[in-house]
C-alpha positions in Angstrom: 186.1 36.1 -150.9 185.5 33.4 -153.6 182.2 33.2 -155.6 181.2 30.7 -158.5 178.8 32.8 -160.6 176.5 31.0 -162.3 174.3 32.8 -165.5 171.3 32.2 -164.6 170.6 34.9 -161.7 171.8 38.1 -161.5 175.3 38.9 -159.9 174.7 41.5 -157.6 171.7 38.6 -156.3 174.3 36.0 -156.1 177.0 38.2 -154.6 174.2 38.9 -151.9 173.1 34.8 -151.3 177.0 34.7 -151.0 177.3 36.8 -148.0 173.9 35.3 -146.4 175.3 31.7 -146.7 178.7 33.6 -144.8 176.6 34.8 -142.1 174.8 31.5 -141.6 177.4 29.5 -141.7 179.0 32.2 -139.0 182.0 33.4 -141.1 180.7 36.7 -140.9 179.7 37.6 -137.3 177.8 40.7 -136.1 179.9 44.0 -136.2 182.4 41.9 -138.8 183.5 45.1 -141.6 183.4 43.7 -145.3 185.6 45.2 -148.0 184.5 48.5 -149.7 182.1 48.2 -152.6 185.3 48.9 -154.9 187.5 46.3 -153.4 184.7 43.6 -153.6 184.2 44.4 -157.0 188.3 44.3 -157.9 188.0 40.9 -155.5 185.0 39.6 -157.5 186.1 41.0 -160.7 182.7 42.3 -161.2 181.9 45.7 -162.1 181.3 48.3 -159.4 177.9 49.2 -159.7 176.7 45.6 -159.3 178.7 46.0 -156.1 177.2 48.8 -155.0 174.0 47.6 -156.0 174.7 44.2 -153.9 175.6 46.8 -150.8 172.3 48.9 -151.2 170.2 45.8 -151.1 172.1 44.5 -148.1 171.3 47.8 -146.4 167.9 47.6 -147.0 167.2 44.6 -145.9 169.4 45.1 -143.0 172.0 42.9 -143.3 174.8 45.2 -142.9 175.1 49.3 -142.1 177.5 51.8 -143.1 177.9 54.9 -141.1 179.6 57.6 -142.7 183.7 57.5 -143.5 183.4 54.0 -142.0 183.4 50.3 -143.7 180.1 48.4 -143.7 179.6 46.2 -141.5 177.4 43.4 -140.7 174.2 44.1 -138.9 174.3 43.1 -135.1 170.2 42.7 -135.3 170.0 39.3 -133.5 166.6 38.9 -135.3 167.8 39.8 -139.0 170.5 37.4 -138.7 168.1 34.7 -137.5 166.2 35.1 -140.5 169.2 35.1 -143.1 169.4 31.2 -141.4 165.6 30.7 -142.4 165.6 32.1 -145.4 168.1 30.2 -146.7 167.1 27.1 -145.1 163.9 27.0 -146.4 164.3 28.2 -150.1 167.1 24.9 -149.7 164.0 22.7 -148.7 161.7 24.5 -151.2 163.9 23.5 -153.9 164.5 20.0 -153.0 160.2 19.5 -153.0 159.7 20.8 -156.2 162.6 18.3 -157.5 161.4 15.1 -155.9 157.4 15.8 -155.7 157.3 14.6 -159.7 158.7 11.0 -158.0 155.6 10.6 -155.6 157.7 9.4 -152.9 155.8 8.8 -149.2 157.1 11.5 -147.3 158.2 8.9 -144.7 160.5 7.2 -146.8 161.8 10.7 -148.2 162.3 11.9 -144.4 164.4 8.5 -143.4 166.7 9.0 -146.6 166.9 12.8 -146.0 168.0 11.8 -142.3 170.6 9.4 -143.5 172.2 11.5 -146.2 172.2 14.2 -143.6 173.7 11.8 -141.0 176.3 11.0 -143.7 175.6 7.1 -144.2 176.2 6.7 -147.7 176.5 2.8 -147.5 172.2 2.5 -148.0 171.8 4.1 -151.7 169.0 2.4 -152.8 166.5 3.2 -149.6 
């Protein structure tokens, strides 16, 4: 496991949006154990308590369960895991309104150049 911390949000946040964007991307699959708190922490090279801190707030939102004596694992709740996608898509698409709504571009033109970055068409940079 290989995160780029950056300073501005906290770690055990970031450690969390790390294994979201693994579930969504479906590198981690339902019923998939993740390393103890203490080896993600030696992994990371953070310090343990911002592991388990990351863990607790997984727990609680669902995202993965530990039953006792056993490694975590992620949650097989269909409808969690749905929402990790969501959730991540749409604070994606939230971020990239606030930095182009300042431009005043019609949201036309901003969909076709959205669809043709997305499609991978590099060639047309100026529309």
């Amino acid at each position: 496991m290989n995160v780029k911390f950056n300073n501005r949000d906290p770690v055990y946040l970031q450690v969390i949006r790390n294994f979201k964007e693994k579930i969504a991307n479906g590198e981690l699959v339902p019923g998939d154990e993740i390393p103890s708190r203490r080896e993600l922490a030696n992994m990371l090279k953070i310090n343990p308590n911002t592991a388990q801190r990351a863990y607790k707030e997984m727990e609680e939102q669902g995202l993965i369960h530990t039953e006792k004596n056993h490694p975590s694992k992620i949650t097989s709740d269909i409808k969690i895991l749905g929402m990790v996608r969501e959730e991540l898509l749409v604070e994606a698409v939230d971020t990239f309104v606030a930095s182009v709504r300042s431009i005043n571009v019609p949201v036309d033109e901003l969909l076709n150049l959205v669809k043709t970055k997305y499609a991978g068409n590099n060639d047309d940079k100026g529309a």
